[in-house]
DRENDO-1510 file (C-alpha; in Angstrom, 1 decimal, always signed):
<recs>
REC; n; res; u; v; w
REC; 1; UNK; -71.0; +118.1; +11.6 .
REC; 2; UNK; -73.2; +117.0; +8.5 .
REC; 3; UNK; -74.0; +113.1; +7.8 .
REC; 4; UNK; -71.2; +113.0; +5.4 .
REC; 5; UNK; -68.5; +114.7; +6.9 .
REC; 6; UNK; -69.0; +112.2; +10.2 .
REC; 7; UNK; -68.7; +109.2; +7.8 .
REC; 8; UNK; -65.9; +110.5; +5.8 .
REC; 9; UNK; -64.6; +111.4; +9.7 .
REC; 10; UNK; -65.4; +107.4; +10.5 .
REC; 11; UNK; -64.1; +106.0; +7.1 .
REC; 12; UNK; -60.7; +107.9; +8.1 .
REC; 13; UNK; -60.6; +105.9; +11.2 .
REC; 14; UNK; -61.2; +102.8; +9.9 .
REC; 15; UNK; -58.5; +103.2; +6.6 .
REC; 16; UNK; -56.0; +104.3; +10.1 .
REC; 17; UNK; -56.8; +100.9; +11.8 .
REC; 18; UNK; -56.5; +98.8; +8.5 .
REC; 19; UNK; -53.1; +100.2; +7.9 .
REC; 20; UNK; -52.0; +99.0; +11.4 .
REC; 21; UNK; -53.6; +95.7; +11.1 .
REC; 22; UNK; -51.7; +95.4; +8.0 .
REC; 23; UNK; -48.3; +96.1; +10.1 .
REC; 24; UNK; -49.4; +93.6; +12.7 .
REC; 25; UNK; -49.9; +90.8; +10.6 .
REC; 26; UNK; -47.1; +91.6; +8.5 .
REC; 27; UNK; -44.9; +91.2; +11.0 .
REC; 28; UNK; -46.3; +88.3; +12.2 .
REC; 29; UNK; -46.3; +86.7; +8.5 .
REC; 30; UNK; -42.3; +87.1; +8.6 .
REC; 31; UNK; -41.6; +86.5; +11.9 .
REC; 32; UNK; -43.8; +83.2; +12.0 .
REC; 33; UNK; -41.9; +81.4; +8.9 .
REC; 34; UNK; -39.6; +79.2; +10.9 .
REC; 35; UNK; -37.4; +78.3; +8.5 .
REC; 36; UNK; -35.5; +81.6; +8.4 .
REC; 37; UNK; -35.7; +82.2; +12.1 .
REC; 38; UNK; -34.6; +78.6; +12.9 .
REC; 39; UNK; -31.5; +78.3; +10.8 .
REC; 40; UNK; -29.9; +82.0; +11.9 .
REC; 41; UNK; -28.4; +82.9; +15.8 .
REC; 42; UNK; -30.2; +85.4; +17.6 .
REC; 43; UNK; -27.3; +88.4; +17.2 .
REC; 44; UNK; -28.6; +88.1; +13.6 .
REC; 45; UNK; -28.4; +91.7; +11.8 .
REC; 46; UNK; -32.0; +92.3; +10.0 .
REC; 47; UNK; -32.3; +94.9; +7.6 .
REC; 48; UNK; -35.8; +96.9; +7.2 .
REC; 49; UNK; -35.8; +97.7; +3.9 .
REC; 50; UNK; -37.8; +101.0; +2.8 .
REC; 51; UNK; -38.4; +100.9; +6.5 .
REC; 52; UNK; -40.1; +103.8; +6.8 .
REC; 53; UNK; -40.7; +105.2; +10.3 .
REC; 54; UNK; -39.9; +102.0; +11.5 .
REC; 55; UNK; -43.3; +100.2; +12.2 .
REC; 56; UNK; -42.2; +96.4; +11.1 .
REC; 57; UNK; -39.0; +97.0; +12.6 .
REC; 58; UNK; -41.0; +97.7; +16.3 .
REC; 59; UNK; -43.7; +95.0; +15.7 .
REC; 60; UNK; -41.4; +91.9; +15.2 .
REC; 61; UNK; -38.4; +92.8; +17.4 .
REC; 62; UNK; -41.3; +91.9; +20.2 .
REC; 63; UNK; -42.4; +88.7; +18.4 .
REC; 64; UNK; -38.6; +87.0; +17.8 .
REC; 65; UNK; -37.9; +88.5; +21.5 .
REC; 66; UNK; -40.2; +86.4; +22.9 .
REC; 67; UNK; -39.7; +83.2; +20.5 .
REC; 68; UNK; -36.3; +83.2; +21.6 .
REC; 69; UNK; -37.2; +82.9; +25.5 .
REC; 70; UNK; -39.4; +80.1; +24.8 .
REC; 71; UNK; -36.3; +78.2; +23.7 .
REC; 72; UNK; -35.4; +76.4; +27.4 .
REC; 73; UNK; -32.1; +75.3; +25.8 .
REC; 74; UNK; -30.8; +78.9; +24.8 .
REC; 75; UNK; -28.3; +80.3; +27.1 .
REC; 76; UNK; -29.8; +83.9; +27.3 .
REC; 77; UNK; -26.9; +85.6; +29.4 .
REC; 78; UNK; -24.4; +84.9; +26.4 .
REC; 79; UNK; -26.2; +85.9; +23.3 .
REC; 80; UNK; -27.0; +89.1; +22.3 .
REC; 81; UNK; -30.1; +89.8; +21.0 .
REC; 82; UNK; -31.0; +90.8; +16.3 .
REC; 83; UNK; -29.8; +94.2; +15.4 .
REC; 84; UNK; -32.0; +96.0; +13.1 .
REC; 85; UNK; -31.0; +98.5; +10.8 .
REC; 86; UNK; -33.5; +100.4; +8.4 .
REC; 87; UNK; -32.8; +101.1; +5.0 .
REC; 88; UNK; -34.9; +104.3; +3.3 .
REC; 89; UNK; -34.6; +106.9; +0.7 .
REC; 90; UNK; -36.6; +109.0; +2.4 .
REC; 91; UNK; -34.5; +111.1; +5.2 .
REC; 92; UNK; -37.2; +112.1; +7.4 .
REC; 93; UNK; -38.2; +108.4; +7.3 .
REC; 94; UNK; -34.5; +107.5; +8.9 .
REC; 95; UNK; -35.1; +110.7; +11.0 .
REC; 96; UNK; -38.3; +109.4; +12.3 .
REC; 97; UNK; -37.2; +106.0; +12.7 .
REC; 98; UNK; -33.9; +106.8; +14.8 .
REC; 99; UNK; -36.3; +109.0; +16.8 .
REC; 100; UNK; -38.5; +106.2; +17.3 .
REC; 101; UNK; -35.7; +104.1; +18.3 .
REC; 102; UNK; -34.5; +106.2; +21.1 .
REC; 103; UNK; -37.6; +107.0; +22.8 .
REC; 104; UNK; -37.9; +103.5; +23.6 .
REC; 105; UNK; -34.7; +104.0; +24.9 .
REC; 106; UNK; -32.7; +101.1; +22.3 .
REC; 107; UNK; -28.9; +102.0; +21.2 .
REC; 108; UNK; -27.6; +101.8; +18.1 .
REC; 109; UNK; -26.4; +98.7; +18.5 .
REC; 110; UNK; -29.8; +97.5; +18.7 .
REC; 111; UNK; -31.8; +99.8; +16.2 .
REC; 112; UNK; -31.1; +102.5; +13.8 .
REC; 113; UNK; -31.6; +103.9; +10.3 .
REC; 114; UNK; -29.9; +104.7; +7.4 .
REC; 115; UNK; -30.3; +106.8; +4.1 .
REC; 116; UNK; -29.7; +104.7; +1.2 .
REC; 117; UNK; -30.7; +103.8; -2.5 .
REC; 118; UNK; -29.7; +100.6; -3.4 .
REC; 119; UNK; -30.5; +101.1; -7.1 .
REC; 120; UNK; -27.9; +103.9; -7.1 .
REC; 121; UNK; -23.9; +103.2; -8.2 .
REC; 122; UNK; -23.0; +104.9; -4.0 .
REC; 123; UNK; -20.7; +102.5; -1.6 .
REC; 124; UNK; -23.2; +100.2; +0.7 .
REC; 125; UNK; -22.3; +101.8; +3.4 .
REC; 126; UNK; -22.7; +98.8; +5.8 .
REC; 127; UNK; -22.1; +95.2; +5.7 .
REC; 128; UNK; -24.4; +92.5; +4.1 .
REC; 129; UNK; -27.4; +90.9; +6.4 .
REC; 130; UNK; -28.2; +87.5; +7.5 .
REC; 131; UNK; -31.9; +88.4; +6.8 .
REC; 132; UNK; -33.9; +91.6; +5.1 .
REC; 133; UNK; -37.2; +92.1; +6.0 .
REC; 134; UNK; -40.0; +94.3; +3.6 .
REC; 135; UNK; -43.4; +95.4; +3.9 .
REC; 136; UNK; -45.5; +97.2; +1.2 .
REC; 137; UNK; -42.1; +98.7; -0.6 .
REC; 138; UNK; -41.9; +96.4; -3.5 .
REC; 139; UNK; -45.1; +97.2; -5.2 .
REC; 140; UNK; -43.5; +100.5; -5.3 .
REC; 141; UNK; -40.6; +99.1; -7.8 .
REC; 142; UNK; -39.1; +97.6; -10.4 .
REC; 143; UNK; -39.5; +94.5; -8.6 .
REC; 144; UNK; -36.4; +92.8; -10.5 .
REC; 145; UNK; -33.5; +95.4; -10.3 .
REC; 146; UNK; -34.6; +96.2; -6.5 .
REC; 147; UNK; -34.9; +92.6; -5.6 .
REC; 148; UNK; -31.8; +91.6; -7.6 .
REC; 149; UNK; -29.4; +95.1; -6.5 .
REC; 150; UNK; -30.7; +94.3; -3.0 .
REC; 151; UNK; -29.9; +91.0; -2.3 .
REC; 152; UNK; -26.3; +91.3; -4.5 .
REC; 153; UNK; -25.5; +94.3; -2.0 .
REC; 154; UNK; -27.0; +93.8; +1.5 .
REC; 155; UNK; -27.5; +89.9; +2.2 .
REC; 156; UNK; -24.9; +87.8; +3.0 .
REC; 157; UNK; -24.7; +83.9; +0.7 .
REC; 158; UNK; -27.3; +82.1; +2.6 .
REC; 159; UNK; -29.2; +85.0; +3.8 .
REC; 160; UNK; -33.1; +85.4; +3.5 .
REC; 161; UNK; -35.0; +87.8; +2.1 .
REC; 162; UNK; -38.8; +87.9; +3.6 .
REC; 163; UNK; -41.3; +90.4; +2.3 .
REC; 164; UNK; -45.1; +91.3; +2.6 .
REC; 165; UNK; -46.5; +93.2; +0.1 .
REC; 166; UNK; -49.9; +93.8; -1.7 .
REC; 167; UNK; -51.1; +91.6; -3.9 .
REC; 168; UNK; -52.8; +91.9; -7.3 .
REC; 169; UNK; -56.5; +91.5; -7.5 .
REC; 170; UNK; -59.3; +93.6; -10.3 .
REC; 171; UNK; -60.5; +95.3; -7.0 .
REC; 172; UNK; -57.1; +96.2; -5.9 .
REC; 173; UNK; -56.2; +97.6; -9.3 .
REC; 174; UNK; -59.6; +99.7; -9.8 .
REC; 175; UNK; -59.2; +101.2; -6.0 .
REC; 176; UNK; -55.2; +102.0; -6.1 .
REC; 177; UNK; -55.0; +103.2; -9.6 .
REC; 178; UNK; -57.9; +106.0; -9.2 .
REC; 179; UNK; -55.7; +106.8; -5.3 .
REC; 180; UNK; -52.0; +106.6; -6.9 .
REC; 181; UNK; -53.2; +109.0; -10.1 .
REC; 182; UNK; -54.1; +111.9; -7.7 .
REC; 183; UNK; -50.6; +111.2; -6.1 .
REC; 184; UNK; -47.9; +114.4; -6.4 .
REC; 185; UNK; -45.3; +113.1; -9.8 .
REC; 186; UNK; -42.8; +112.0; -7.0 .
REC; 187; UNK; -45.1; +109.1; -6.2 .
REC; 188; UNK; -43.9; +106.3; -8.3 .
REC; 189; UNK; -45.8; +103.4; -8.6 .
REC; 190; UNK; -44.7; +100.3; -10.8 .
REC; 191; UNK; -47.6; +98.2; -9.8 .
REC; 192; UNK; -50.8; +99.1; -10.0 .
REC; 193; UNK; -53.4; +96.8; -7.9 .
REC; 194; UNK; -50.7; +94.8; -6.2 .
REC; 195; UNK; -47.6; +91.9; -7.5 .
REC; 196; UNK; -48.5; +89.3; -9.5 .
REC; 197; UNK; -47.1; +86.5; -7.3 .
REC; 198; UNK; -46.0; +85.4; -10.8 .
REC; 199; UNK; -43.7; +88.1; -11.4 .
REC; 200; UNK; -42.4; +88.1; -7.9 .
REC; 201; UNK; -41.2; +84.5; -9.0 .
REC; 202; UNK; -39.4; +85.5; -12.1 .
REC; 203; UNK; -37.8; +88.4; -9.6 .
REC; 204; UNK; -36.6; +86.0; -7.4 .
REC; 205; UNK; -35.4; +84.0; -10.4 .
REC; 206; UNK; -33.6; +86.6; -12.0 .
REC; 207; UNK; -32.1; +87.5; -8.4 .
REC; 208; UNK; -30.5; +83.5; -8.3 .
REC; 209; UNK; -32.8; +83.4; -5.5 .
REC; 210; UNK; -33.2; +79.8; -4.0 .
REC; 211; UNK; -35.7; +77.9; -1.7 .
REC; 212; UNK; -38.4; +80.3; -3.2 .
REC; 213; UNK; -41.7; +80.2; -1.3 .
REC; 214; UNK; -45.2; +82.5; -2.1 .
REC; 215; UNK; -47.8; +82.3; -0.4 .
REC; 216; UNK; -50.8; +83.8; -2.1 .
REC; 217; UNK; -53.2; +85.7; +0.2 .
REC; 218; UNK; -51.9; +85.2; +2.9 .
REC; 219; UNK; -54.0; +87.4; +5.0 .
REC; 220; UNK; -57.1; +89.9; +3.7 .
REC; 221; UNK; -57.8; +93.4; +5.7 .
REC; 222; UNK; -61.1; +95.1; +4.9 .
REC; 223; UNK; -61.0; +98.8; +4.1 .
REC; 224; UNK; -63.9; +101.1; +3.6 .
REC; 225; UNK; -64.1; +102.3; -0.1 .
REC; 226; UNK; -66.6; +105.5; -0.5 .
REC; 227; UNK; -68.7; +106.0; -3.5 .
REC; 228; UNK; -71.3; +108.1; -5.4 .
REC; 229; UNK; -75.1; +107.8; -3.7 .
REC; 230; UNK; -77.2; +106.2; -6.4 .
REC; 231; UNK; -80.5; +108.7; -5.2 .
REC; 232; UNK; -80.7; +111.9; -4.0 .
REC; 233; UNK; -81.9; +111.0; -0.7 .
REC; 234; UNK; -78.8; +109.2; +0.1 .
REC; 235; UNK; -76.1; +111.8; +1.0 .
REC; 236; UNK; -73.4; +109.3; +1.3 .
REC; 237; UNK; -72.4; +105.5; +0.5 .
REC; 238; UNK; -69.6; +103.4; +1.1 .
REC; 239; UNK; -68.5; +99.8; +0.5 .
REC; 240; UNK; -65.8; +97.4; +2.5 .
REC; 241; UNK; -63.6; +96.1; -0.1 .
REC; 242; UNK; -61.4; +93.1; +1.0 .
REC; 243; UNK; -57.4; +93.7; -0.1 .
REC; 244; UNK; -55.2; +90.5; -0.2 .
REC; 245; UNK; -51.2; +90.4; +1.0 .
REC; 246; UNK; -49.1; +88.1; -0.1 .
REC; 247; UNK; -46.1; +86.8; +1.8 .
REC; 248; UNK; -42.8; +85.4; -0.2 .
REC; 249; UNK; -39.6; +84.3; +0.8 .
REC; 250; UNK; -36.4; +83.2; -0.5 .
REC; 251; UNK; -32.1; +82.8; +0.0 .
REC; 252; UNK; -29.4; +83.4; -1.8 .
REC; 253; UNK; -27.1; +80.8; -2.1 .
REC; 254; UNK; -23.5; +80.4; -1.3 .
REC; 255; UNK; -22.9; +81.3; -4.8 .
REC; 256; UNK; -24.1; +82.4; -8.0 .
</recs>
């Protein structure tokens, strides 16, 4: 294997690993902002929106597991546990994600996944949610029809939406524009470089979205950027550039 080929090999790895981190602390972003978790009972039915195969739904079912046991006063034997339900367009996404679901052995009633646009005119096919949970969708977007069609069809007044996503940054936007261009026409992305917490506030605002809370970077992950060798006796460079996350959160009210 040449020198290049066993960095580009290396490179690989480490982009793998920084996607994971990014699910980890994701997850632990949502799950650690008490004031959803604190004001909803522990039956609570969480969508996943654009959930994928299902990684945020598997990384903070865990987490609020095991907040809830540290509660002394909770009377485990009589409440059931959060039933998560993915949302996606994609149906190999809900394939993989049911699939993922039963191998660990968890019943519907626990876990599954749907196929489901919410910006089209079909029937919700399921009832609204005390709380939807997002990672890295939104970016994807048109942050104010999705957020605003979302939250009218699948959260219940007084329900919380919680979201992770990437933020805006000049480094951001020079590494994902060059990535998303060489992306197959399918591969829609509204925003290039990350949200502008900004225009995740007028979303939310647009939505009648209450108790609004963004919390710019709220964590950084390192990913290894390749580039052209300035001299012919290097055969191959790269660069760690640091991309930011932000985490946002916010209810709709009883009414609008």
């Amino acid at each position: 294997m040449s020198d290049q080929s066993l960095c580009e090999s290396n490179i690989n790895r480490a982009r793998q690993r920084a996607r994971q981190q990014v699910r980890e602390r994701a997850a632990r972003c949502i799950a650690s902002y008490d004031t959803i978790w604190n004001s909803i009972d522990r039956s609570a039915m969480i969508i996943d929106f654009a959930c994928s195969s299902g990684a945020l739904s598997h990384y903070i079912a865990p987490i609020l597991e095991a907040d809830s046991e540290d509660d002394e006063d909770e009377d485990e034997s009589e409440m059931d546990g959060p039933q998560f339900i993915g949302i996606d367009i994609n149906p190999h996404s809900v394939a993989e994600y049911n699939k993922r679901a039963q191998d660990q052995g968890l019943a519907a009633q626990e876990m599954y996944a749907i196929c489901f646009d919410i910006n089209s005119e079909s029937l919700v096919p399921i009832q609204p949610a005390d709380v939807i949970i997002s990672s890295m969708a939104f970016h994807h977007l048109n942050l104010s029809e999705s957020i605003r069609n979302l939250t009218a069809k699948l959260l219940k007044p007084q329900g919380w939406l919680a979201l992770v996503d990437l933020q805006y940054s000049d480094e951001t936007a020079n590494l994902f524009s060059s990535v998303h261009r060489h992306k197959d026409e399918c591969y829609h992305v509204h925003h290039h470089g990350g949200i502008k917490p900004g225009e995740l506030l007028e979303a939310f605002a647009s939505a009648g979205l209450v108790n609004v809370c963004v919390y710019e970077y709220a964590f950084q992950i390192s990913v290894p950027v390749s580039s052209e060798a300035e001299s012919s006796s290097e055969s191959f460079r790269y660069s760690l550039v640091d991309i930011p996350y932000l985490f946002a959160a916010a209810q709709l009210p009883m009414s609008i």
